[in-house]
C-alpha positions in Angstrom: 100.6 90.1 125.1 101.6 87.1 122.6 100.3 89.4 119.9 102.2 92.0 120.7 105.5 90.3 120.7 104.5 88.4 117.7 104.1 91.8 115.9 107.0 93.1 117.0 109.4 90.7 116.6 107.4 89.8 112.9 108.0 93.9 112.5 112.0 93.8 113.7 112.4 90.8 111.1 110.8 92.8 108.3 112.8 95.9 109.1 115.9 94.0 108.4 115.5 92.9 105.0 115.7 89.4 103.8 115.6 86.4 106.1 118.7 84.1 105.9 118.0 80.8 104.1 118.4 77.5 107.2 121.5 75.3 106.8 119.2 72.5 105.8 117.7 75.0 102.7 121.4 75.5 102.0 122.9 72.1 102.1 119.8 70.8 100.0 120.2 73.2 97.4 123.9 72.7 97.1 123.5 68.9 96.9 121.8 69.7 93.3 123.3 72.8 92.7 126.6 73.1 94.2 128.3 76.4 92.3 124.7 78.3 93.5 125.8 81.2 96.4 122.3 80.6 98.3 123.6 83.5 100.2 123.2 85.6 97.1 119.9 84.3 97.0 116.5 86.4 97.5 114.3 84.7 100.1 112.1 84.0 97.8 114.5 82.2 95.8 115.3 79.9 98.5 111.8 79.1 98.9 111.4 78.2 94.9 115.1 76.4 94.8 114.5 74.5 98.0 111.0 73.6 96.5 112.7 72.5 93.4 115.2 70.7 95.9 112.1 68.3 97.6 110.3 67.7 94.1 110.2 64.2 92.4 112.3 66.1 89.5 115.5 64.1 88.8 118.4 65.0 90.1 119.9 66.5 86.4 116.9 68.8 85.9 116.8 69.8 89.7 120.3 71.3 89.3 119.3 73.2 86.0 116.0 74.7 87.7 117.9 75.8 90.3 120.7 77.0 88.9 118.1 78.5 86.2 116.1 80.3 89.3 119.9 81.9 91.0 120.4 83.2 87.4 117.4 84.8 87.6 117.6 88.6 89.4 114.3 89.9 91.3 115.3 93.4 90.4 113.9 95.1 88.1 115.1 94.4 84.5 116.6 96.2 81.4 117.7 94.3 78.9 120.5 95.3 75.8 119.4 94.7 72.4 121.9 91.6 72.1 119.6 89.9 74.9 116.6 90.6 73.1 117.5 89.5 70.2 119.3 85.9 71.9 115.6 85.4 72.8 113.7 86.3 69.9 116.5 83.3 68.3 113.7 81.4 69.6 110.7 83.1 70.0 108.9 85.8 67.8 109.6 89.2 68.6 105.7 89.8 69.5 105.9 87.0 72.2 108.8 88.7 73.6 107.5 92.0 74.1 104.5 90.8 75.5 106.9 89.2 78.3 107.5 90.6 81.9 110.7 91.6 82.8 111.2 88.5 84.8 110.2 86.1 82.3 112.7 87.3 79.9 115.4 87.0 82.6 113.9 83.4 82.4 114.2 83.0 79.0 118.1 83.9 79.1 118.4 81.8 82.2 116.9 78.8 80.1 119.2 79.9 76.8 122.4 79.9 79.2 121.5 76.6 81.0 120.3 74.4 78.7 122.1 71.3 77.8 120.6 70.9 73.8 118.9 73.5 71.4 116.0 71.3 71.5 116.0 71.7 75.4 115.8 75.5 75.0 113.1 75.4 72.5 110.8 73.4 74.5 111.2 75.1 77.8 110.6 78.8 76.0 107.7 77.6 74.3 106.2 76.4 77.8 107.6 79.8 79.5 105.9 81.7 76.1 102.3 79.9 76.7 102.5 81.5 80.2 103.1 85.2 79.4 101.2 88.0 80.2 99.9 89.9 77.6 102.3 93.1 78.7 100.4 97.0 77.4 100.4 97.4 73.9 102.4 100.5 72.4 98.9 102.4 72.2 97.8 101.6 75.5 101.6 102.8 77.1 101.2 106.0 75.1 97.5 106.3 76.6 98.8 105.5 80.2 101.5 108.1 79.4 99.3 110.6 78.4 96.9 110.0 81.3 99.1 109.7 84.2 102.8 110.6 83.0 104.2 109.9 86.6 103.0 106.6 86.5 105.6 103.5 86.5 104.8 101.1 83.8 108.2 99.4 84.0 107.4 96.1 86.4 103.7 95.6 86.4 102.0 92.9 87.0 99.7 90.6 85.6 96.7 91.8 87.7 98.2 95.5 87.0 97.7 95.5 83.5 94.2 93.7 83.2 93.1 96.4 85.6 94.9 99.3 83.8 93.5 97.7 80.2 89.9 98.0 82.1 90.3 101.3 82.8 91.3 102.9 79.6 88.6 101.3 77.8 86.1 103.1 80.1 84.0 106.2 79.1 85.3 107.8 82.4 86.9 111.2 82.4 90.5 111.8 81.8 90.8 113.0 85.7 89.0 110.3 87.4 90.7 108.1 85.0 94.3 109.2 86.2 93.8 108.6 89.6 92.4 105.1 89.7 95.6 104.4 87.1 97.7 105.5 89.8 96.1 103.5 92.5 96.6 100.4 90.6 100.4 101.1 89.9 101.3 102.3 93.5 
């Protein structure tokens, strides 16, 4: 009987959409980073900010990763060409591409909160050492050509080893398309 209530009331939580963040989540992360809505905040950004909020970080660079993460939107991104190239001020153009989504949204969150141009430099050298190697060009246009329905637009790490894996196989174009769209589903 526990189970089932635990299921449904685990099931009536998840129906609703994002849990609210606890007044002690709030006032923490407002004590470093009092201009942040945590409201506006995805639950998963409460989680990292309040994380950020307990660290030994001092109290200056527990404000800027916090406000750095609130910048930050867990929606897919597009970015304009002026964005791109405010990044590629500090990184190479190759680096950039081979970014996710959400680490470019980073990168201008770093650019935009930064104190010092030496500041932004180090950070988006640290945030470039950790990006994914995204699909190249050839291997979209293969993907493309493979499984056109496909969404290549927010993949994951994981996503694109296993996609990478499968191209390079001597498996037929048919079999090939469905186990693409397995891993992007």
């Amino acid at each position: 009987m526990k189970r089932i209530l635990t299921i449904t009331a685990l099931s009536s939580v998840l129906a609703t959409g994002a849990l609210a963040a606890t007044e002690e989540q709030t006032n923490l992360i407002n004590q470093y980073a009092p201009d942040v809505n945590v409201e506006m905040l995805s639950d998963q950004q409460v989680i990292e900010a309040f994380a950020i909020a307990n660290s030994g970080d001092s109290d200056i660079h527990k404000g800027e990763k916090i406000e750095a993460i609130a910048m930050r939107d867990d929606e897919p991104m597009t970015f304009s060409a002026e964005q791109m190239a405010q990044i590629e001020e500090y990184l190479p153009a190759e680096t950039v591409m081979m970014m996710t989504g959400q680490q470019r949204g980073d990168a201008l969150a770093i650019i935009n909160g930064a104190d010092t141009d030496d500041d932004v430099k180090a950070q988006l050298m640290a945030l470039a050492d950790d990006a994914t190697p995204m699909l190249t060009p050839a291997e979209v246009s293969r993907v493309e050509t493979l499984a056109p329905d496909a969404d290549l637009t927010m993949l994951t790490a994981e996503q694109v080893s296993q996609i990478r894996a499968l191209i390079y196989t001597d498996e037929n174009d048919a079999q090939l398309k469905g186990r693409i769209m397995d891993v992007v589903s």
